[in-house]
PyMOL commands that place a pseudoatom at each C-alpha (Angstrom):
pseudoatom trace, name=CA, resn=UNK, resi=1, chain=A, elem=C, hetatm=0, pos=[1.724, 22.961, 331.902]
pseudoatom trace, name=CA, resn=UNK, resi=2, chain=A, elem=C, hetatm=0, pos=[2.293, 26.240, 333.914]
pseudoatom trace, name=CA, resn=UNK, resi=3, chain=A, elem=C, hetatm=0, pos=[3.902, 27.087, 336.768]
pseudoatom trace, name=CA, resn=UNK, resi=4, chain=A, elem=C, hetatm=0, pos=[3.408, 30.525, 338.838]
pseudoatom trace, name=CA, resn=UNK, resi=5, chain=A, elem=C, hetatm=0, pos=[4.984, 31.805, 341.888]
pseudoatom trace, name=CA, resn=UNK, resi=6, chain=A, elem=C, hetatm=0, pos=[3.960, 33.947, 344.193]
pseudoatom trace, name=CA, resn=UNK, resi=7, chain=A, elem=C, hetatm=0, pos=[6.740, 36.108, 345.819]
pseudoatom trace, name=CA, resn=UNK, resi=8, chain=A, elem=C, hetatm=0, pos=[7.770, 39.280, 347.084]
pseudoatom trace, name=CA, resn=UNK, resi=9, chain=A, elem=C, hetatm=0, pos=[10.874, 40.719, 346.725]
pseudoatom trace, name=CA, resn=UNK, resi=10, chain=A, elem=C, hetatm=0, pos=[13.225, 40.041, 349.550]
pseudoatom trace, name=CA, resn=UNK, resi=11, chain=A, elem=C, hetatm=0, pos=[12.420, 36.458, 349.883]
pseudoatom trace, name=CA, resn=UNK, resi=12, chain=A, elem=C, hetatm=0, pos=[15.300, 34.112, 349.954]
pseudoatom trace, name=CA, resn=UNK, resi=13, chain=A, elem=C, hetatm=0, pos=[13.135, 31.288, 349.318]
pseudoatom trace, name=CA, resn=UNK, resi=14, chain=A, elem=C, hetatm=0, pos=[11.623, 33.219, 346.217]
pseudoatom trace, name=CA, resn=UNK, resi=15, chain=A, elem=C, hetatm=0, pos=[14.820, 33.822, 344.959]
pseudoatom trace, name=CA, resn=UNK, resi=16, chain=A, elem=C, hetatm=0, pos=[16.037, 30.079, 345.262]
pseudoatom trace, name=CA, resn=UNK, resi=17, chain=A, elem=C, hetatm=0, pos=[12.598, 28.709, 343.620]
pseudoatom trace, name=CA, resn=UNK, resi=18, chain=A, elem=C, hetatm=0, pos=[13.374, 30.687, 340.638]
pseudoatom trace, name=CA, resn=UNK, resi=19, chain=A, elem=C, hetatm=0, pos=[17.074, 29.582, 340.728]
pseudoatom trace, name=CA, resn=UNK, resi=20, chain=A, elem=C, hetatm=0, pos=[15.497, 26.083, 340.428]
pseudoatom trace, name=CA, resn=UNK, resi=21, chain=A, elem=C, hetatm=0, pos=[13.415, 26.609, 337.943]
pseudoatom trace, name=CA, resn=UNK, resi=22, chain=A, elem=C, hetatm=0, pos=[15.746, 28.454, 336.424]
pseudoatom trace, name=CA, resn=UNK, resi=23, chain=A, elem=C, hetatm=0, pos=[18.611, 25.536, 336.008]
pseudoatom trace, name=CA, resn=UNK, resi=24, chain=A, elem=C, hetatm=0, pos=[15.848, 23.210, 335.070]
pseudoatom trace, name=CA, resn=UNK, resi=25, chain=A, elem=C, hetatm=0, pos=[14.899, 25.294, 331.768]
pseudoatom trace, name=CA, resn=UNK, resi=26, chain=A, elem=C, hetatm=0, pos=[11.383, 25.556, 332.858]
pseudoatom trace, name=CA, resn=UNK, resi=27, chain=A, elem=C, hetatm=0, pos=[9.425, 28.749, 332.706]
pseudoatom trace, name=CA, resn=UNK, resi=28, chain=A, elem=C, hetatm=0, pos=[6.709, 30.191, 335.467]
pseudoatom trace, name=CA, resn=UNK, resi=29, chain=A, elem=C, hetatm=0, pos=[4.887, 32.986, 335.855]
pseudoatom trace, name=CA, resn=UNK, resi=30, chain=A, elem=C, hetatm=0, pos=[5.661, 35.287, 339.092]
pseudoatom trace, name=CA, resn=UNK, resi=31, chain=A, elem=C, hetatm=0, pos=[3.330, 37.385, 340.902]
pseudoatom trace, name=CA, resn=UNK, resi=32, chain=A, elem=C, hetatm=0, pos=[4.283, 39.670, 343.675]
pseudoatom trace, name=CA, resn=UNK, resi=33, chain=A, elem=C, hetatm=0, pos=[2.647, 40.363, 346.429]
pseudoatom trace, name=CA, resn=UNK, resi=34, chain=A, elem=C, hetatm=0, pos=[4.903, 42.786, 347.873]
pseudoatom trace, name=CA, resn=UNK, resi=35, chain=A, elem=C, hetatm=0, pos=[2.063, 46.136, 347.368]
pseudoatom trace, name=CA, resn=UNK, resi=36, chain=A, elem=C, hetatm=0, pos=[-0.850, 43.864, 347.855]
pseudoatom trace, name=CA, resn=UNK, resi=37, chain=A, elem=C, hetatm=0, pos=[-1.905, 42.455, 351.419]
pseudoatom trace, name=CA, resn=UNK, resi=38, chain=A, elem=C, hetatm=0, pos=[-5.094, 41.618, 349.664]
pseudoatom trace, name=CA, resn=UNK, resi=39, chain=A, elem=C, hetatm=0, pos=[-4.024, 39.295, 347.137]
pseudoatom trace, name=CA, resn=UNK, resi=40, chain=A, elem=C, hetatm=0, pos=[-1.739, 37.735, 349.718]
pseudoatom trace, name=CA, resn=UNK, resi=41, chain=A, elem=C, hetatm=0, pos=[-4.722, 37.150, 352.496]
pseudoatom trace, name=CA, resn=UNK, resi=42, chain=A, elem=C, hetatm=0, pos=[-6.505, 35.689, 349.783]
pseudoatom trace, name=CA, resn=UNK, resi=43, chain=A, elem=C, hetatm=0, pos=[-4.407, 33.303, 348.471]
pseudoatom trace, name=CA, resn=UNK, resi=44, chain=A, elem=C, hetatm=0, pos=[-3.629, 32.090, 351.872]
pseudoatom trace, name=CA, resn=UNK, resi=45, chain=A, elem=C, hetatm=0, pos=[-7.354, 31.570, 352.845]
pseudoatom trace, name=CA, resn=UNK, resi=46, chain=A, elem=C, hetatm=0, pos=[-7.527, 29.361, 349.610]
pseudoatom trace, name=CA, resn=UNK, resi=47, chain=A, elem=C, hetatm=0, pos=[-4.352, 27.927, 350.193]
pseudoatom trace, name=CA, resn=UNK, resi=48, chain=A, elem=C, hetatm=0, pos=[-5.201, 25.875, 353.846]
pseudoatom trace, name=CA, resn=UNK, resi=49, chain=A, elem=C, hetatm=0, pos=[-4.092, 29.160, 355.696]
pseudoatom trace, name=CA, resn=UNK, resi=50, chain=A, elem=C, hetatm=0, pos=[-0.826, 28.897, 354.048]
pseudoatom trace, name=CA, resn=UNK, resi=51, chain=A, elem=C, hetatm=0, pos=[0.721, 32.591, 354.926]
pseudoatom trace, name=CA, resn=UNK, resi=52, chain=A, elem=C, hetatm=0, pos=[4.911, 32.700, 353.509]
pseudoatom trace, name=CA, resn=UNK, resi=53, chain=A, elem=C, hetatm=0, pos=[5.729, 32.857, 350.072]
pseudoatom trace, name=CA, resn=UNK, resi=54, chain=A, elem=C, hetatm=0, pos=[6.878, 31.579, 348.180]
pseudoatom trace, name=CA, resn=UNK, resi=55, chain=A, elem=C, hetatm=0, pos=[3.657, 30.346, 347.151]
pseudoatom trace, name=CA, resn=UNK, resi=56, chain=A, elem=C, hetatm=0, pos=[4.250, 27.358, 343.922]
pseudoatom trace, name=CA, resn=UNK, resi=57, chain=A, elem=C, hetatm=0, pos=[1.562, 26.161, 341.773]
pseudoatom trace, name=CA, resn=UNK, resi=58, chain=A, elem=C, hetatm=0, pos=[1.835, 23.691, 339.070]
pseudoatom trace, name=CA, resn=UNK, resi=59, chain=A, elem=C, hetatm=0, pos=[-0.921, 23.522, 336.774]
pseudoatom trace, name=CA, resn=UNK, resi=60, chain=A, elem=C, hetatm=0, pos=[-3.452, 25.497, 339.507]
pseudoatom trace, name=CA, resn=UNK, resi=61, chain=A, elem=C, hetatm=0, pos=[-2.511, 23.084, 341.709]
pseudoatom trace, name=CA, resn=UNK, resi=62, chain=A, elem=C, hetatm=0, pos=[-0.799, 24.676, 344.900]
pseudoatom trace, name=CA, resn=UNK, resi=63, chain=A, elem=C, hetatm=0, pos=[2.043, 22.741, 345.870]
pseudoatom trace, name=CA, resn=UNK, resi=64, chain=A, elem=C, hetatm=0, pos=[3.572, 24.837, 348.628]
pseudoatom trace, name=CA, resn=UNK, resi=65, chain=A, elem=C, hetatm=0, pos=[7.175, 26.702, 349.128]
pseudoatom trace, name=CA, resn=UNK, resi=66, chain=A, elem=C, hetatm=0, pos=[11.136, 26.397, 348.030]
pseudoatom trace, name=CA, resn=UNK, resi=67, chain=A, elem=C, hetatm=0, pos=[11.148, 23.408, 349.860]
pseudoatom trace, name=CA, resn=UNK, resi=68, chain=A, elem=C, hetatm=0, pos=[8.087, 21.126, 348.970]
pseudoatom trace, name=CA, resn=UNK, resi=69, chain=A, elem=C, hetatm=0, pos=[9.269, 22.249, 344.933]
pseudoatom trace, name=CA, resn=UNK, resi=70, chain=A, elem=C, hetatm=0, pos=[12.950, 21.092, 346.165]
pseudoatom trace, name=CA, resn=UNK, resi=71, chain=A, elem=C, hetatm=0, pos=[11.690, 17.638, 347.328]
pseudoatom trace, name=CA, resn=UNK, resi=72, chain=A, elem=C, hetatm=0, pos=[9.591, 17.167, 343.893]
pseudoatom trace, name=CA, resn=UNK, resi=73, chain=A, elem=C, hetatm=0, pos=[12.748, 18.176, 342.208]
pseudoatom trace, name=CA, resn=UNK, resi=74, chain=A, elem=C, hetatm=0, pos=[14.985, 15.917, 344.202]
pseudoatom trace, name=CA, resn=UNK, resi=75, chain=A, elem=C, hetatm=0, pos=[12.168, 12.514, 343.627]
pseudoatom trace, name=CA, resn=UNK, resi=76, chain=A, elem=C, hetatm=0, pos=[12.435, 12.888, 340.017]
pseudoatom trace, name=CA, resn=UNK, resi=77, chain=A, elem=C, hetatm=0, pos=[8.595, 14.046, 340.587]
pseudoatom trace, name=CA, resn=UNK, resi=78, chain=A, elem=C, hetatm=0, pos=[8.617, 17.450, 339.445]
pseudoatom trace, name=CA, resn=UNK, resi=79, chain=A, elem=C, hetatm=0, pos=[9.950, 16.475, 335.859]
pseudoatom trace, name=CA, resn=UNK, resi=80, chain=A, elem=C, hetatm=0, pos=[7.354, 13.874, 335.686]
pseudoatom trace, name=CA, resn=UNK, resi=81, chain=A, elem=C, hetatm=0, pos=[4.414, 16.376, 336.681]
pseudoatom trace, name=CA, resn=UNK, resi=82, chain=A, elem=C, hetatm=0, pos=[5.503, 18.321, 333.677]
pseudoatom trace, name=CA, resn=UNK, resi=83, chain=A, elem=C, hetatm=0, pos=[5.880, 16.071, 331.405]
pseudoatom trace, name=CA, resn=UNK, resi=84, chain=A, elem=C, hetatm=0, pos=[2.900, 14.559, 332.102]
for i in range(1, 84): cmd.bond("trace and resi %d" % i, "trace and resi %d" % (i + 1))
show_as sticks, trace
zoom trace
């Protein structure tokens, strides 16, 4: 199982995923895209044209923002996903 983030810096939604994932025990790999538009355009075009970060996948699979990752966490479905 992996988990990566996409952030950049001054996000308050960044900052609260990690908090999450953080009090959860679980680790994740972060990305910024804070010095790379490129990366960022990209990953939105291959994301359904989503364009804020924080951008969550879980196992590849994108899953969206702070709040999508909230709602898994609050379901019980994120700690299923993983230990699937």
């Amino acid at each position: 199982m992996s988990i990566k983030i996409i952030t950049t810096a001054i996000c308050p939604f960044c900052i609260a995923a990690k908090r999450l994932l953080s009090a959860r025990n679980l680790q994740w790999e972060e990305i910024s895209v804070d010095h790379d538009p490129e990366l960022r355009q990209g990953l939105s075009r291959e994301n359904g044209g989503w364009r804020t970060v924080p951008m969550i996948f879980i196992d590849e699979e994108f899953i969206g923002g702070y709040s999508e990752l909230r709602q898994l966490d609050e379901s019980g479905e994120l700690r299923e996903r993983l230990s699937a």
